[in-house]
C-alpha positions in Angstrom: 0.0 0.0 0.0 1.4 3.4 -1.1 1.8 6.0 1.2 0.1 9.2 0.8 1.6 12.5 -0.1 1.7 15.0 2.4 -0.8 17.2 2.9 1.7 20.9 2.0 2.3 18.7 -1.5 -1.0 18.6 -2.3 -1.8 22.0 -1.4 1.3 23.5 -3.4 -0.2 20.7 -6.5 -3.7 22.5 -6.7 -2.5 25.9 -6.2 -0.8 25.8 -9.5 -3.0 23.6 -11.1 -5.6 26.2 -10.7 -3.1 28.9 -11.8 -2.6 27.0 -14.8 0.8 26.0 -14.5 3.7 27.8 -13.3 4.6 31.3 -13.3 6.9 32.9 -15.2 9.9 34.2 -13.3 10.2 38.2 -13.1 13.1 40.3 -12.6 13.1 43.4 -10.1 14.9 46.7 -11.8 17.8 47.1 -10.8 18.8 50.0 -8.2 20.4 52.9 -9.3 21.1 56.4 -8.3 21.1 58.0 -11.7 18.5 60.4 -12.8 16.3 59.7 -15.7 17.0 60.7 -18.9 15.9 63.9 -20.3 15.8 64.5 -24.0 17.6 67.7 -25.2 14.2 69.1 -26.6 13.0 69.9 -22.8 11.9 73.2 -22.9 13.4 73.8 -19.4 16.8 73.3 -20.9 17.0 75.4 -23.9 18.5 78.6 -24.2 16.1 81.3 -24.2 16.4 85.2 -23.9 16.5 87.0 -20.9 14.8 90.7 -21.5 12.1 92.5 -23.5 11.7 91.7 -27.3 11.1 94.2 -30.0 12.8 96.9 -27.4 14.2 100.4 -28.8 17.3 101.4 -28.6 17.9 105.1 -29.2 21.0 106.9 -29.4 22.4 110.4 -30.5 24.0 110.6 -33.8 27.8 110.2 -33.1 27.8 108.0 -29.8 27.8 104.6 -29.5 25.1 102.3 -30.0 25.1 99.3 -27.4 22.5 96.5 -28.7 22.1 94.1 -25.9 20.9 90.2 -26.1 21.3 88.3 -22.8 21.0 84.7 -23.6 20.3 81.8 -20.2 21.4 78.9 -20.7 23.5 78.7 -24.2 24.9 75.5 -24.0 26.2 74.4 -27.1 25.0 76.7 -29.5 25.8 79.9 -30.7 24.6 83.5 -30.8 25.0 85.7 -33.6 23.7 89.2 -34.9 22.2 90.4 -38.1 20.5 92.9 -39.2 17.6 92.9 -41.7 16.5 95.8 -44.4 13.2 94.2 -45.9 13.9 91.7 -47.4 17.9 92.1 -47.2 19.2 90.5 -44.6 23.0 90.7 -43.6 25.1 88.8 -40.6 27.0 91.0 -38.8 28.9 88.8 -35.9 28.6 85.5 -35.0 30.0 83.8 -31.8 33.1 86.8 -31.2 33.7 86.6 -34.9 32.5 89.9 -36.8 31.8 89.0 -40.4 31.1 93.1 -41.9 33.6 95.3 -43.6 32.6 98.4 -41.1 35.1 98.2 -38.6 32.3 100.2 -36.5 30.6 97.1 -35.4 31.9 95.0 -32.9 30.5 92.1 -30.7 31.4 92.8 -26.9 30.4 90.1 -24.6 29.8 91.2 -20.8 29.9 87.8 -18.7 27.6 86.3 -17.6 25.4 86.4 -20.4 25.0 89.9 -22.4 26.4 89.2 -25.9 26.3 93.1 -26.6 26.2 94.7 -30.4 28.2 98.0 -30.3 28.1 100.5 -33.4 30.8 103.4 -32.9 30.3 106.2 -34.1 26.4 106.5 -35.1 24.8 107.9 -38.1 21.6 108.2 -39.8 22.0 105.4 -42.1 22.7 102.9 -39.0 19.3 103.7 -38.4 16.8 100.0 -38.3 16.1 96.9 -37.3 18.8 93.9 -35.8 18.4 90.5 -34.8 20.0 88.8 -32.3 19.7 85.0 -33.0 20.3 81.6 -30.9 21.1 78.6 -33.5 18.5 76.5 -32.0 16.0 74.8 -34.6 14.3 76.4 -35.5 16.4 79.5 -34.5 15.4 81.8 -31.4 15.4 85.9 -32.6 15.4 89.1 -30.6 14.4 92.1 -32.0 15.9 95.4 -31.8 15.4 98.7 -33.2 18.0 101.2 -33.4 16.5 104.9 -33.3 19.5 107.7 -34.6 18.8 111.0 -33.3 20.6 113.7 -35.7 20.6 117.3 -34.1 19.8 120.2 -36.9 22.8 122.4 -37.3 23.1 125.7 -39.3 24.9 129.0 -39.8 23.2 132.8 -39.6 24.1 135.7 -40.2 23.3 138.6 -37.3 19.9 138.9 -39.2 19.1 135.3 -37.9 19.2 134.0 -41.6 20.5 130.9 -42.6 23.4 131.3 -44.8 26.1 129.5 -46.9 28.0 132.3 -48.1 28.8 135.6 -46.2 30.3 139.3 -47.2 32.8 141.4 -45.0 34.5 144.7 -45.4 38.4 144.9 -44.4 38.6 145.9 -40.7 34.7 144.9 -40.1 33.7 142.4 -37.6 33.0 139.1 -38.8 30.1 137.5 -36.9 28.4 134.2 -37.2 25.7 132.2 -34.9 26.1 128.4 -35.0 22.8 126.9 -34.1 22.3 123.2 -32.9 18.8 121.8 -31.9 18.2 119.5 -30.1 21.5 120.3 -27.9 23.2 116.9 -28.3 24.2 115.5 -24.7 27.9 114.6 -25.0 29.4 116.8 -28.0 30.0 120.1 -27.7 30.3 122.8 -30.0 33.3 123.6 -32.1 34.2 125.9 -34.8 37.3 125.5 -37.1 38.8 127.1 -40.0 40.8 124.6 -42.5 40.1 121.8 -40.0 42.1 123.8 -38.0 39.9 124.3 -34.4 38.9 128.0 -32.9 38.8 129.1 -29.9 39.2 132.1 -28.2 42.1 134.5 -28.8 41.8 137.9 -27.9 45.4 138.3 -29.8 44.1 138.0 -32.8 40.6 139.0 -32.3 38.8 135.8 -32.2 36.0 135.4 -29.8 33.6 132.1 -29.4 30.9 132.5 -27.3 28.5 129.3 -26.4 24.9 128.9 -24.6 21.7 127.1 -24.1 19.0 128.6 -26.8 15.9 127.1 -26.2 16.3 123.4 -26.8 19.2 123.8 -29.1 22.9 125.2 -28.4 24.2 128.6 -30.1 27.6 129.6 -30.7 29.0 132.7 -31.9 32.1 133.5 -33.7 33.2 137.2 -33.9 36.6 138.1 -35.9 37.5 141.5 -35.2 39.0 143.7 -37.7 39.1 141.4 -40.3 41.7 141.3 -43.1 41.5 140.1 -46.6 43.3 136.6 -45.3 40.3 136.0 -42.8 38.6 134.7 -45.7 37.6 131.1 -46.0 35.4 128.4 -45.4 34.5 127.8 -41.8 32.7 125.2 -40.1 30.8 124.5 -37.2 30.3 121.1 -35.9 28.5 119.2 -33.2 30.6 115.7 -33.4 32.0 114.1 -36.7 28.2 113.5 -37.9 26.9 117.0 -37.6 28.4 120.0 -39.0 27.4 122.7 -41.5 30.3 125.9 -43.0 30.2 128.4 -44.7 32.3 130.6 -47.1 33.5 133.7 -45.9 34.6 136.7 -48.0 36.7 139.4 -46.4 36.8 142.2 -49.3 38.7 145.8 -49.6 37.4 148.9 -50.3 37.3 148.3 -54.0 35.5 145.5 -54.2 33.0 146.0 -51.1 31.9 149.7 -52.8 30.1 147.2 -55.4 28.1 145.3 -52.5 25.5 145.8 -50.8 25.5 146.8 -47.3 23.6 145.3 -44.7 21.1 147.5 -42.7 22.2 145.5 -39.2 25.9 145.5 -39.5 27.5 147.9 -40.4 30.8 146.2 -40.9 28.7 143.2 -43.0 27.7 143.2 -46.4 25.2 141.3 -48.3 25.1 137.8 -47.4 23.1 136.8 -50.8 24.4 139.3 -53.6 23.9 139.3 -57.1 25.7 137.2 -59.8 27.3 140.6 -61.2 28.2 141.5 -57.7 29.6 138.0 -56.5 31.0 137.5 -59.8 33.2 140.9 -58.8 34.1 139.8 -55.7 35.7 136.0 -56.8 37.7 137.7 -59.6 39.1 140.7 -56.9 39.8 137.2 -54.6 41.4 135.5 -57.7 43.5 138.8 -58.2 44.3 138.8 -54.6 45.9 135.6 -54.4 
């Protein structure tokens, strides 16, 4: 007579008989410290700009122009700047590297993050819209407007007219009013003769007097006694972006009988003549010389 099977046998038997059959075996993960992995196309870790897009950036005509772009979180990939006329568009710098022919534009980068656009020595035509661009895919832009202010500048007479060419007897007093509006904030007033500056020189009878007018600046230049070699094209500039001249002629008694005479100088004549009359006074000039 067999013996019978022990009761925790049995048991086990039906429990995976009614499981049908046994279970396959599973492994437990295995323990690690690591976090997961993050693809590179989480939001949270791409570059991105830090400031106000489409901002305006607006400078005097002259100064320099600092465009900036501060980019978190850079990584791999690069920034660059362009700037875009319609439907021109042109790369200025990229990474450090300054890809334009205008020596004015350079990339300065202030750490930590500010990969800065400077334009030296503004003007009118630097006027309009740059880009500053992350190489992501499709690439990140910032927009910036550059806004050129350029100050009005002209010479008058002592009427208070705008004049290019000007009339003086020998021994008169030359005068002429420089006028700047807006006053431009770093760049003062200067007048020269020949590229040659002038200042004052009570020597030689040279006086340059400068104030606020309004809105706008206004400088004077008075010659006293003028001679025949005070004649000449002088200029009056605000900075190498604004300036104006104009031509003076410093005639003798020969020549000045033929001119005009002005009613509010006496020393001045006629700051528009005739063609006879300023036809006279070039050929007495020509003799002159």
């Amino acid at each position: 007579m067999l013996a019978s099977p022990p009761i925790s046998f049995l048991c086990i038997s039906c429990l995976v008989l009614g499981a049908g059959g046994f279970a396959p075996s599973i492994e437990a993960p295995p323990v690690t410290s690591d976090a997961p992995a993050v693809t590179s196309d989480a939001p949270a870790l791409l570059p991105t700009f830090l400031g106000r897009h489409n901002a305006t950036v607006t400078v005097h005509a002259g100064d320099t122009a600092a465009l900036a772009c501060h980019v978190l979180r850079l990584g791999d990939k690069t920034v660059s700047w362009a700037r875009r006329r319609g439907a021109d568009f042109h790369i200025l710098t990229v990474g450090f590297h300054t890809y334009h022919n205008d020596n004015r534009y350079t990339l300065s980068y202030e750490y930590p993050n500010n990969w800065k656009l400077q334009i030296r020595y503004t003007q009118k035509r630097d006027e309009g819209l740059y880009e500053c661009q992350i190489s992501t895919h499709p690439p990140q832009i910032l927009r910036v407007y550059l806004s050129v202010s350029v100050p009005e500048i002209e010479i008058r007479d002592p009427r208070g007219a705008a004049i290019s060419e000007a009339f003086y007897r020998v021994d008169s007093t030359v005068g002429l009013q420089c006028v700047v509006t807006p006053a431009p904030p770093t760049r003062p007033v200067r007048w020269s003769r020949a590229h040659h500056p002038l200042t004052t020189q009570p020597e030689r009878g040279i006086r340059v007097d400068t104030s606020l007018m309004g809105a706008g600046l206004s400088s004077w230049l008075h010659i006293a006694r003028a001679a025949v070699t005070d004649s000449g094209n002088y200029s009056c500039s605000a900075g190498d972006a604004v300036n104006t001249s104009v031509r003076v002629n410093v005639l003798d008694g020969e020549s000045s009988a033929a001119m005009q005479h002005s009613t509010t100088d006496g020393g001045s004549l006629a700051s528009c003549p005739s063609p006879l009359l300023a036809l006279l006074a070039t050929f007495h000039l020509l003799a002159a010389s």
